[in-house]
Phi, psi and omega in degrees: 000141194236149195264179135211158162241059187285053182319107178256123186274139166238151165200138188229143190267162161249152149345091192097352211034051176300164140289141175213339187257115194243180183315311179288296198285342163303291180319268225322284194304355227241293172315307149321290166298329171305312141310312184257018166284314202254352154321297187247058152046036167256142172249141197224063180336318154152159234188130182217176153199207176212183210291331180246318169209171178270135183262164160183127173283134164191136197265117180310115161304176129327309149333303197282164173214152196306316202256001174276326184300330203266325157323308191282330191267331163297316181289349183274334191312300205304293166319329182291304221259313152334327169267347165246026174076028192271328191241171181293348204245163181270081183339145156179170187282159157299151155301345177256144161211179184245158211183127157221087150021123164221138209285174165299303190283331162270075201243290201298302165330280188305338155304305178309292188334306197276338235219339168257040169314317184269004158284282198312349170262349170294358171226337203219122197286183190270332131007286196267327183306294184272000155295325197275281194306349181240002192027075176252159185250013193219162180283149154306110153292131106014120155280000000 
């Protein structure tokens, strides 16, 4: 059986950067993904988010692809919160998101990292957050 460990930190936006996840309803959807993670055979090392967008750890099957995973868990998001009526408009992600590799030994960091969102927004827009953390040297644009 062939194995793999391929950890990926992922993150993704809405659309516009609205705000849509406000407190109560941030767990809820968290509390969801987690559940329709292990539904579709997603590993989800852990997964957090903020008022605009998601963080997430999750470790690649064999099976799997960076864009099949990413594809499932945006459309349940997406779907969760559509479906409970959270924005006036009808939601969605941006087309883009961002995905990096993590080594076995920066597991944990990167566990910290996703699991402290509202400390790293007490200073920094999300924006700015994936330019530093992804080291892109050119701006994000907004979809």
């Amino acid at each position: 059986m062939t194995q793999t460990k391929i950890w990926v930190h992922a993150v993704w936006g809405a659309k516009g950067r609205n705000t849509l996840l406000m407190n109560g309803s941030r767990q809820e959807l968290l509390d969801h993904l987690q559940s329709a993670a292990l539904n579709k055979n997603i590993e989800l090392g852990v997964i957090n988010c903020w008022l605009d967008h998601i963080h997430c750890l999750v470790r690649l099957r064999s099976e799997q692809s960076l864009e099949q995973v990413m594809k499932e868990l945006r459309t349940e998001a997406s779907r969760w919160i559509n479906s409970k009526s959270r924005t006036m408009k009808r939601f969605c992600w941006d087309r883009q998101y961002y995905a990096a590799s993590v080594s076995e030994g920066n597991l944990q960091a990167a566990k910290n990292y996703i699991l402290s969102q509202e400390k790293h927004h007490a200073t920094r827009t999300y924006k700015d957050e994936i330019a530093a953390y992804f080291s892109l040297d050119f701006p994000v644009k907004n979809q």
